[in-house]
SERO-4910 file (N, C-alpha, C, O; in steps of 0.05 Angstrom, whole numbers):
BEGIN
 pado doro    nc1    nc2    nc3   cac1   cac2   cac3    cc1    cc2    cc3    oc1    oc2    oc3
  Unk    A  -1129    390   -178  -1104    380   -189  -1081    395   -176  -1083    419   -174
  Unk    A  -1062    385   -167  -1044    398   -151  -1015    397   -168  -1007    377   -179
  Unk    A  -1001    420   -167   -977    427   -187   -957    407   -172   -953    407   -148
  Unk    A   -944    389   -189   -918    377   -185   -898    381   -176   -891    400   -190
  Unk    A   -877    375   -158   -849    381   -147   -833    367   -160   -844    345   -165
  Unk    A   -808    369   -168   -787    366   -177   -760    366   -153   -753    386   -139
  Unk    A   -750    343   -154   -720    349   -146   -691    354   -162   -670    364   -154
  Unk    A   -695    347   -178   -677    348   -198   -663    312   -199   -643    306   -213
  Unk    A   -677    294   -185   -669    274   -185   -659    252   -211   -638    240   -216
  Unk    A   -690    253   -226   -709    242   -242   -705    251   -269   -690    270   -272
  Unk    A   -720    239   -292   -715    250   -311   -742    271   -316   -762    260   -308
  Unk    A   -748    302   -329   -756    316   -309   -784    321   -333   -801    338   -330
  Unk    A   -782    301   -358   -803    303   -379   -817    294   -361   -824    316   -351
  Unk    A   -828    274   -346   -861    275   -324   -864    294   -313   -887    296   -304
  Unk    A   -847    317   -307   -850    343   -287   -867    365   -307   -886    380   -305
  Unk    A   -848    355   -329   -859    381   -355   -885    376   -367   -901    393   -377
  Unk    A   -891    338   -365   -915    342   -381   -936    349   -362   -954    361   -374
  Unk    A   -942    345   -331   -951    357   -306   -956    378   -312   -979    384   -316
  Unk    A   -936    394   -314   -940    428   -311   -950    432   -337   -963    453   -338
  Unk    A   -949    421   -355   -970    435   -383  -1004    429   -381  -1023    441   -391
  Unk    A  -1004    400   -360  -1033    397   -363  -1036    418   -342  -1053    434   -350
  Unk    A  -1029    425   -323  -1032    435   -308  -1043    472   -315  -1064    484   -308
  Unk    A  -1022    480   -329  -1020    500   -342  -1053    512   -362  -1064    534   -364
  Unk    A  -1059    482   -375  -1077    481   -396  -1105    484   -379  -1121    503   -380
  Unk    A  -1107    460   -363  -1139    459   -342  -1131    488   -329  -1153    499   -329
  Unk    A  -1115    504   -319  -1122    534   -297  -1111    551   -308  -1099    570   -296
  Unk    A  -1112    546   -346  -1108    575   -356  -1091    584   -350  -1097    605   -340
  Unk    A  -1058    580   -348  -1044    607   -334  -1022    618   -360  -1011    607   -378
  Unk    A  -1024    645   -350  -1014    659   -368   -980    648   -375   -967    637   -357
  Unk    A   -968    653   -402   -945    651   -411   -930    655   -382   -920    636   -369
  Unk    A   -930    686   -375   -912    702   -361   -909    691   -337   -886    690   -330
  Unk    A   -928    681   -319   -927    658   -302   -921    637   -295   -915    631   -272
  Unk    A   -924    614   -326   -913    590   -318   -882    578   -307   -880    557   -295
  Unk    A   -861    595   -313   -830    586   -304   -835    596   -272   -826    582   -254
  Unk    A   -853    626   -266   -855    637   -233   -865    601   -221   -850    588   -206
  Unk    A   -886    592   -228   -896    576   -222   -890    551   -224   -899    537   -206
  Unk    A   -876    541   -242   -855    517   -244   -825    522   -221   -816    503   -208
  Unk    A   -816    543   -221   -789    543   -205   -803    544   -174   -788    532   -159
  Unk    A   -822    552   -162   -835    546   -140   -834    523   -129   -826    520   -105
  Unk    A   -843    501   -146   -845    477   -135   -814    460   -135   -811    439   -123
  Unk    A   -798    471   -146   -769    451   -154   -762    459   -124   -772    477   -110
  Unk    A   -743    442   -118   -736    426    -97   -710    417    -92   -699    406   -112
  Unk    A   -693    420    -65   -664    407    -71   -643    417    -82   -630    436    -74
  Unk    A   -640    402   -106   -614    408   -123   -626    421   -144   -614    441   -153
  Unk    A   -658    410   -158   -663    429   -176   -660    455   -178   -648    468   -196
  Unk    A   -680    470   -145   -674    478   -134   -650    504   -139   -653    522   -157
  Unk    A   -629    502   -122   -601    510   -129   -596    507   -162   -582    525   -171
  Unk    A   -600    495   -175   -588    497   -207   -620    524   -215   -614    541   -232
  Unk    A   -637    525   -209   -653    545   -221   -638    575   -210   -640    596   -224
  Unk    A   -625    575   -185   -616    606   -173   -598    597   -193   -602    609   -214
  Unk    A   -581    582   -195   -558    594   -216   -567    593   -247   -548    594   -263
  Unk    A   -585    591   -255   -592    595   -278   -615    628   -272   -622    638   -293
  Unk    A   -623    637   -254   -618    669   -256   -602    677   -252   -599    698   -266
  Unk    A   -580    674   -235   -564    688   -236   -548    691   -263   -538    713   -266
  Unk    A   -543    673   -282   -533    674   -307   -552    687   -323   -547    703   -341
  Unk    A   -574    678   -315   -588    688   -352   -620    706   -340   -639    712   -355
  Unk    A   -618    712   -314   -643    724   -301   -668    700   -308   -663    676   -313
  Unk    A   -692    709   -308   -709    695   -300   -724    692   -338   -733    709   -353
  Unk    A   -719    666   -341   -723    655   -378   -747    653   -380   -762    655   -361
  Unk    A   -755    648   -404   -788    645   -414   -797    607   -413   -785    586   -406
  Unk    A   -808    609   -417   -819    574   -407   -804    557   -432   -791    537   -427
  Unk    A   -809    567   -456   -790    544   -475   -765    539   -463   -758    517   -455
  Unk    A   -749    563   -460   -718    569   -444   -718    548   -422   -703    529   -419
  Unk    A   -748    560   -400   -734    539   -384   -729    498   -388   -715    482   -377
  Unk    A   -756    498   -414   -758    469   -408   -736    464   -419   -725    444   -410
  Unk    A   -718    480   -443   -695    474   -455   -664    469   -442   -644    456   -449
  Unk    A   -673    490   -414   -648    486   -388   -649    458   -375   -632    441   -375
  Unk    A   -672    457   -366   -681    427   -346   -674    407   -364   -661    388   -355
  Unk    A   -682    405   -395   -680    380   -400   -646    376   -407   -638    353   -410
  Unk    A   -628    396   -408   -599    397   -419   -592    395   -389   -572    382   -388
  Unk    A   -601    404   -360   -590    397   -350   -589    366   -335   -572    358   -318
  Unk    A   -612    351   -347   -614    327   -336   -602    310   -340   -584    304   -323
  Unk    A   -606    295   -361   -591    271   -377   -566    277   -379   -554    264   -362
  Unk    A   -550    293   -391   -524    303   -402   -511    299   -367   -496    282   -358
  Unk    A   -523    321   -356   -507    327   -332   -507    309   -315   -489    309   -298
  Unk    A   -528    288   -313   -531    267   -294   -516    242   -308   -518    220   -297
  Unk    A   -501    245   -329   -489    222   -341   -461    235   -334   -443    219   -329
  Unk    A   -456    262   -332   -434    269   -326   -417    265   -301   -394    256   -298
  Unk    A   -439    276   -282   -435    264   -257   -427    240   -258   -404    234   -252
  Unk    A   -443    223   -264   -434    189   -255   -416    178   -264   -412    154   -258
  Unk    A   -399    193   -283   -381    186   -292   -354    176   -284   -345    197   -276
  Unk    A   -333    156   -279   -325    151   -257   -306    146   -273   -306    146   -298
  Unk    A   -278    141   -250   -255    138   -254   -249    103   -253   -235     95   -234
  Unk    A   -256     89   -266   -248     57   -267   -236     44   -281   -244     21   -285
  Unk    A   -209     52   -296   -185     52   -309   -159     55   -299   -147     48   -279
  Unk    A   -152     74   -331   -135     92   -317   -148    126   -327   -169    130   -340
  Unk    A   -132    144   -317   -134    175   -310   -145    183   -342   -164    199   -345
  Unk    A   -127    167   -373   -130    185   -388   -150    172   -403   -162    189   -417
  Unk    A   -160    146   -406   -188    139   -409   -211    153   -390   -233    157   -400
  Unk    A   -207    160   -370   -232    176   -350   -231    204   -367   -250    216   -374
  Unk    A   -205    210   -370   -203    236   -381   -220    241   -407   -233    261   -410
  Unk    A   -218    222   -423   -228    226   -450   -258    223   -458   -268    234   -477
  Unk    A   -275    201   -433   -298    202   -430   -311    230   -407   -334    236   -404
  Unk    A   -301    236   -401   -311    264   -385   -303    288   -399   -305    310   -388
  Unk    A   -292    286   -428   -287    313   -442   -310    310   -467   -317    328   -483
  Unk    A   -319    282   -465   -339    276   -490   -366    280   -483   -385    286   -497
  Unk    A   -367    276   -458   -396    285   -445   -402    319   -437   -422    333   -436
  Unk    A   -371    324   -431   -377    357   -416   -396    381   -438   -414    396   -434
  Unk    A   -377    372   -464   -394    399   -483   -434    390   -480   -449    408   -489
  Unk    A   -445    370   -471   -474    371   -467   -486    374   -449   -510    371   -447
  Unk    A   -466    382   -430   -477    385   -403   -491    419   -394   -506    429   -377
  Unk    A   -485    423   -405   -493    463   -415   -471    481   -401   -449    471   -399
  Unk    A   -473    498   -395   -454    523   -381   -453    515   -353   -472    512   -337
  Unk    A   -433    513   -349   -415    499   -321   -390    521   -321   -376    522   -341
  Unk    A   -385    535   -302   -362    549   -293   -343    532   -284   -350    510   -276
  Unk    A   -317    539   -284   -293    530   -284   -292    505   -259   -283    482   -259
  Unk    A   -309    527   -234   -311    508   -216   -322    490   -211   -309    473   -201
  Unk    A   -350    485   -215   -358    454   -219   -347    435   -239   -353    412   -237
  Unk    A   -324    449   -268   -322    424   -279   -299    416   -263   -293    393   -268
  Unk    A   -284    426   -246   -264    420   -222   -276    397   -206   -268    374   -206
  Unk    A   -295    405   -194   -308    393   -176   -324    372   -178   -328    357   -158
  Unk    A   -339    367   -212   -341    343   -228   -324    317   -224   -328    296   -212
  Unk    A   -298    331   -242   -281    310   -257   -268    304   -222   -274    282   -213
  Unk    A   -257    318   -207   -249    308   -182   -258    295   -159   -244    284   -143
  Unk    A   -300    299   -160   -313    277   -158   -315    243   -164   -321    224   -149
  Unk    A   -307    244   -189   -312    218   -201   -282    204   -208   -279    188   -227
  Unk    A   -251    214   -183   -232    198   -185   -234    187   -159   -241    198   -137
  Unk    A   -226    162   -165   -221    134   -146   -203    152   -128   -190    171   -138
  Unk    A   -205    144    -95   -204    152    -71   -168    132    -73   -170    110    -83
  Unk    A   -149    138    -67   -141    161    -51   -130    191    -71   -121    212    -65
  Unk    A   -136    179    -98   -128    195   -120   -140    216   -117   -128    237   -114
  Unk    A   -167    214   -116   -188    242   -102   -178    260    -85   -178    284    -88
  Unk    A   -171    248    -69   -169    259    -44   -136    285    -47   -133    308    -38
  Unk    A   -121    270    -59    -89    282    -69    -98    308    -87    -91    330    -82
  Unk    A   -113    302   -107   -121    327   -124   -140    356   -101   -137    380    -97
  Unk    A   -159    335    -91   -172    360    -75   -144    382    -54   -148    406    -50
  Unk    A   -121    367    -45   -110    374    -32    -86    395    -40    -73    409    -25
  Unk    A    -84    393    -65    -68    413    -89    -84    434    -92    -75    457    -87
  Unk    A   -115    433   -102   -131    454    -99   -124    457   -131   -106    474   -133
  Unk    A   -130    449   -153   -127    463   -172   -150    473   -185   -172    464   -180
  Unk    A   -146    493   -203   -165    525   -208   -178    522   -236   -195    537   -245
  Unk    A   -169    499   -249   -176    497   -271   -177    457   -284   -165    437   -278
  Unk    A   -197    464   -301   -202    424   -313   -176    416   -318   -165    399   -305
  Unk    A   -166    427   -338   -136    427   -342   -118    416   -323   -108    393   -325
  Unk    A   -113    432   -304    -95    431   -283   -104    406   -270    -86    389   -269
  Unk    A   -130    399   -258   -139    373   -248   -137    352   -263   -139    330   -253
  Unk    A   -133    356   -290   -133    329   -310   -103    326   -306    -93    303   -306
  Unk    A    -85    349   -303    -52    342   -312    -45    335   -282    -23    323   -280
  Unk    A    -57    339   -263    -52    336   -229    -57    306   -237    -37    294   -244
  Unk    A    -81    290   -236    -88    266   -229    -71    247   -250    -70    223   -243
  Unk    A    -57    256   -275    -39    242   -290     -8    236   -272     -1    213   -267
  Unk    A      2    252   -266      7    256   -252     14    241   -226     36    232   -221
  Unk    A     -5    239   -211     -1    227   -183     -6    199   -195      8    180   -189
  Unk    A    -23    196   -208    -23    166   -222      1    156   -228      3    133   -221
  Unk    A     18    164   -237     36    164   -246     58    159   -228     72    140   -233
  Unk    A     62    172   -207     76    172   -185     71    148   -167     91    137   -157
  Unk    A     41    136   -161     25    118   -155     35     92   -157     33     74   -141
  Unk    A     48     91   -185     51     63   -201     80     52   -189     86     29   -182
  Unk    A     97     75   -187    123     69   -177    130     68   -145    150     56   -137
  Unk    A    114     81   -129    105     82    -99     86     51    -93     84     44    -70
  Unk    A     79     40   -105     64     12    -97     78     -4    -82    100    -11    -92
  Unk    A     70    -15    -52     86    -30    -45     91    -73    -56    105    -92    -48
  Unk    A     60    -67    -86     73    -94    -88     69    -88   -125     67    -65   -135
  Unk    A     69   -113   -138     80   -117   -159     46   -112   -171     46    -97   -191
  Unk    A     27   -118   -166    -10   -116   -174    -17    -84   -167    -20    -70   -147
  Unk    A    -16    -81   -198    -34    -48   -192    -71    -60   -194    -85    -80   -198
  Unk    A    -74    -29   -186   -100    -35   -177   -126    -24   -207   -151    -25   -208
  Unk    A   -108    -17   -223   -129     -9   -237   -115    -11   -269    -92     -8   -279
  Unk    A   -145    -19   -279   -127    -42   -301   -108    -25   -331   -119     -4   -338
  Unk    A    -83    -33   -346    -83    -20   -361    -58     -6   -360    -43     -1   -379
  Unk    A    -56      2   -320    -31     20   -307     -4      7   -317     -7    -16   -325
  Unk    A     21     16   -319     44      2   -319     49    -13   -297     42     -6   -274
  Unk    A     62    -40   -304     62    -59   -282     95    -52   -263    116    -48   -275
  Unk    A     93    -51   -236    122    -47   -236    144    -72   -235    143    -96   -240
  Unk    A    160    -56   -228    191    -92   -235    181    -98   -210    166    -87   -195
  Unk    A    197   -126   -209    188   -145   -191    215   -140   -176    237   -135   -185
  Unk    A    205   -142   -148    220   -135   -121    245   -161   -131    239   -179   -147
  Unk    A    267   -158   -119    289   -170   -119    287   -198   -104    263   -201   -111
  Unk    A    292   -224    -88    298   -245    -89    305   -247    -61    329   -253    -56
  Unk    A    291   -244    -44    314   -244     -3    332   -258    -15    331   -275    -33
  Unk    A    357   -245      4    381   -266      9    382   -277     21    375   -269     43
  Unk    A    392   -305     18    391   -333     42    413   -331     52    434   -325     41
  Unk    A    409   -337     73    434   -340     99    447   -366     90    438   -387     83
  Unk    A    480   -356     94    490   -384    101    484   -399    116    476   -394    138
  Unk    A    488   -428    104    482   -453    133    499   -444    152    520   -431    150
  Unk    A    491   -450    163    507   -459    188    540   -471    195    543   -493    186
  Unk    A    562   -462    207    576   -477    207    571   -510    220    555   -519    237
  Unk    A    594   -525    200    592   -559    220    595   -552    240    603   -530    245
  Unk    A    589   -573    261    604   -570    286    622   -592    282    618   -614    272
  Unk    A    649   -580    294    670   -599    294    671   -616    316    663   -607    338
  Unk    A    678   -640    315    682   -658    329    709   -671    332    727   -665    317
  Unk    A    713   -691    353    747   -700    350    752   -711    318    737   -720    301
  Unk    A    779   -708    317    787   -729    296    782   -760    308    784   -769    331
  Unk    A    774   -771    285    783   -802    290    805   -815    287    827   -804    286
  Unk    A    801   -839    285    834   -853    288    829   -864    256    809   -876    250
  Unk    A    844   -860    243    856   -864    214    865   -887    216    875   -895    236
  Unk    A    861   -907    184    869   -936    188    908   -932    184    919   -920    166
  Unk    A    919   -944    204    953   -939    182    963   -920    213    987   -920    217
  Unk    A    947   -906    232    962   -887    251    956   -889    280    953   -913    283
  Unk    A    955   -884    290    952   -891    322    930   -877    331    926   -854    325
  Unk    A    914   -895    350    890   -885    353    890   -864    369    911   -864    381
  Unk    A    873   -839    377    870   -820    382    873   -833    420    858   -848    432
  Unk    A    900   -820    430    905   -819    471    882   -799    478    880   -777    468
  Unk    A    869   -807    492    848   -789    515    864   -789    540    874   -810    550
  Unk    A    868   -761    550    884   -770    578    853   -753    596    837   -737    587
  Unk    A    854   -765    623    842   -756    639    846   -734    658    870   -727    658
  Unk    A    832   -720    673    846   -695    676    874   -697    697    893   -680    696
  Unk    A    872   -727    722    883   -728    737    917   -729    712    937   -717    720
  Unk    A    919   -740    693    938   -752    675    950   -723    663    973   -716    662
  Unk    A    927   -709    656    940   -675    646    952   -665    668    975   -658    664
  Unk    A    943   -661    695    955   -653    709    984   -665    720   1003   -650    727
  Unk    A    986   -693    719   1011   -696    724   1031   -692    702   1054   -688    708
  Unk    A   1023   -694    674   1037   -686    660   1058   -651    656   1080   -647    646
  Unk    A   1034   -631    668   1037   -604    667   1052   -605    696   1067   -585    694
  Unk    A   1057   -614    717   1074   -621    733   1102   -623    741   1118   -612    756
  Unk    A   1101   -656    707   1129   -659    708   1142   -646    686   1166   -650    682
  Unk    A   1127   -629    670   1127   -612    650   1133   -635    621   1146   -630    601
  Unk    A   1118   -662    629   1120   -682    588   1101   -666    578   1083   -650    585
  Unk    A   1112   -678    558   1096   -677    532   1065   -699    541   1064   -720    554
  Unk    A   1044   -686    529   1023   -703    528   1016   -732    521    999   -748    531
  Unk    A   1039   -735    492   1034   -755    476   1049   -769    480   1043   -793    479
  Unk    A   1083   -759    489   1099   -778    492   1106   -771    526   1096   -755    542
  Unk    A   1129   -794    529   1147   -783    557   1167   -762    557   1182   -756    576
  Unk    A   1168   -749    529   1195   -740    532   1193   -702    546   1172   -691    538
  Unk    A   1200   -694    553   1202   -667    568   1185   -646    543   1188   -650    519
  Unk    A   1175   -632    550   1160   -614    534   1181   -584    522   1190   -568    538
  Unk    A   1182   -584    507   1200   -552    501   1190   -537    478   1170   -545    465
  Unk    A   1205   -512    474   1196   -501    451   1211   -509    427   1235   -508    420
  Unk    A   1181   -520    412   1199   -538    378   1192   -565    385   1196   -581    367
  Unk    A   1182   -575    406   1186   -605    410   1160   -611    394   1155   -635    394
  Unk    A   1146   -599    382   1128   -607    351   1142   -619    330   1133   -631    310
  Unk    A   1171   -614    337   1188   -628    309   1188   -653    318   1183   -672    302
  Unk    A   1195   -656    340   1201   -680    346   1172   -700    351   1171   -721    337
  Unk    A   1153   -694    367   1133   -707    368   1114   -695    350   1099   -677    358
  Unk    A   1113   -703    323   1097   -697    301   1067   -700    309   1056   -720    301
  Unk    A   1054   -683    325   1020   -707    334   1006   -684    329   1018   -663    328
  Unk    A    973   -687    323    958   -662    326    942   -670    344    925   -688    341
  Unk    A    945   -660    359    927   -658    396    907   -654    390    904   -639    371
  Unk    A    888   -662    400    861   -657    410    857   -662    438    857   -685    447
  Unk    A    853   -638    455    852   -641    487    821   -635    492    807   -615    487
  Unk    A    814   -660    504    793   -661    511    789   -677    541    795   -700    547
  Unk    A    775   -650    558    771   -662    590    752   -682    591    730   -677    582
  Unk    A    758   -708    604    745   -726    618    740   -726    642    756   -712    654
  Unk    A    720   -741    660    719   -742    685    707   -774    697    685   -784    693
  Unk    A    728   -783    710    739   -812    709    710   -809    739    702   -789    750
  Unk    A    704   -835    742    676   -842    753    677   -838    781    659   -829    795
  Unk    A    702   -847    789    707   -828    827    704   -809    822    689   -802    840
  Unk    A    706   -786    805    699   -760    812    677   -751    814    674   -734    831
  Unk    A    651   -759    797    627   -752    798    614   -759    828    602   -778    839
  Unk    A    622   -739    834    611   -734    872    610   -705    873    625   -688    863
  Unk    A    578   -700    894    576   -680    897    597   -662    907    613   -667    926
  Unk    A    594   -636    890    625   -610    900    609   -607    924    585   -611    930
  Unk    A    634   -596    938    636   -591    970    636   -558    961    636   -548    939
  Unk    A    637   -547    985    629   -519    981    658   -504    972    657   -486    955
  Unk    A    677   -510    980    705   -507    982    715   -518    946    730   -505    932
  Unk    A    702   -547    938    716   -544    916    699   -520    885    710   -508    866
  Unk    A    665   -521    896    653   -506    885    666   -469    874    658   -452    859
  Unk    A    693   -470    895    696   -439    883    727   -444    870    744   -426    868
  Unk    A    729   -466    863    759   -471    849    748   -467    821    725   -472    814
  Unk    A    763   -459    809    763   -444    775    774   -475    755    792   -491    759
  Unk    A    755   -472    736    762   -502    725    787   -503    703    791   -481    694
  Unk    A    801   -520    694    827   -518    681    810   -505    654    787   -509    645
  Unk    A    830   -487    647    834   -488    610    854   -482    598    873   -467    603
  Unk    A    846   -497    577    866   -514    557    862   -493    534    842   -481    528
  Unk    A    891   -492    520    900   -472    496    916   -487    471    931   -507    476
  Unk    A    914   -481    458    929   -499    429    950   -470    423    966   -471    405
***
């Protein structure tokens, strides 16, 4: 019959009832069976048996089956315990499980509860470094907290959180201006004169007025009441290719 290994994986009553038959068929003394049970553990068991001498030196076999089985269930429910809320619901289920988990130093219940918060929240607490459960419970309130108002949209991610206000409304651009076009000719007034450019130029020549014949001056708006619209035409002899010579002549413009 060969003695059982343990990792601390499992739930560890098949390990214990092992080691009693075991114990029973090869006779072994009281004083031996925990030498002989902590031999075979493994892993993580393993490591939790050195720290259970180092706390309490080396226990009697009730002791130990009483450590293994407090540290199984309790502590393996502890562990898995997760952050899928918010901070002070996780909080309240990880303070209801901790008193069964047995003697845990300051630093694994750090390293617990900062285990089992949602990533990037995790990650912010590990980076504060705090020394105590306390401090990691009032840290992760905290950045949660900060979390909710830092969101870049309106859907938090974990249910329960305060929702934030809703982003404001873009502002819409004005349309566009019309584009203006000539006036038309109004029923009752005279239809809108197009002069051509050869016709502006003789006009700017003999110095008339556009609209009428009469001499152009300053004020002659009183007299010829009109609202101009100058617009260049180009009368059908002209559409001929520019010569190189007219290509560097500068084209008229017109000012209101």
């Amino acid at each position: 019959m060969d003695f059982p290994r343990y990792d601390g994986k499992s739930d560890p009553l098949i390990f214990l009832n092992c080691c009693e038959s075991y114990f029973h068929q090869q006779r072994i003394m009281e004083e031996e069976k925990v030498w002989m049970a902590s031999y075979n553990l493994e892993d993580g068991a393993q490591m939790w048996y050195i720290q259970v001498q180092t706390d309490e030196g080396t226990p009697s076999w009730r002791r130990f089956k009483e450590l293994i089985n407090l540290r199984s269930a309790p502590l393996f429910e502890l562990a898995d315990c997760r952050h899928t809320s918010t901070v002070a619901d996780y909080q309240d289920r990880f303070q209801a499980l901790l008193p069964q988990a047995g003697a845990l130093d300051e630093a694994q219940r750090v390293q617990l509860v900062t285990s089992g918060l949602l990533p990037p929240l995790s990650l912010d607490v590990q980076v504060h470094n705090p020394q105590s459960l306390a401090a990691a419970m009032s840290l992760a309130r905290q950045l949660e907290l900060r979390e909710q108002f830092t969101a870049p949209s309106t859907t938090v991610s974990r249910a329960g959180a305060r929702p934030l206000l809703p982003a404001p409304a873009p502002r819409l651009l004005l349309p566009a201006p019309a584009t203006t076009s000539p006036p038309a000719a109004i029923e009752g007034r005279p239809p809108i004169k197009r002069l051509t450019s050869a016709e502006q130029e003789e006009c700017r020549r003999l110095g008339l007025c556009y609209n009428c014949d009469e001499k152009f001056f300053r004020g002659h708006n009183r007299v010829c009441k009109r609202l101009f619209f100058l617009d260049g035409t180009v009368e059908d002899e002209d559409m001929e290719e520019p010569t190189e010579e007219a290509g560097f002549e500068e084209s008229p413009a017109f000012s209101l």
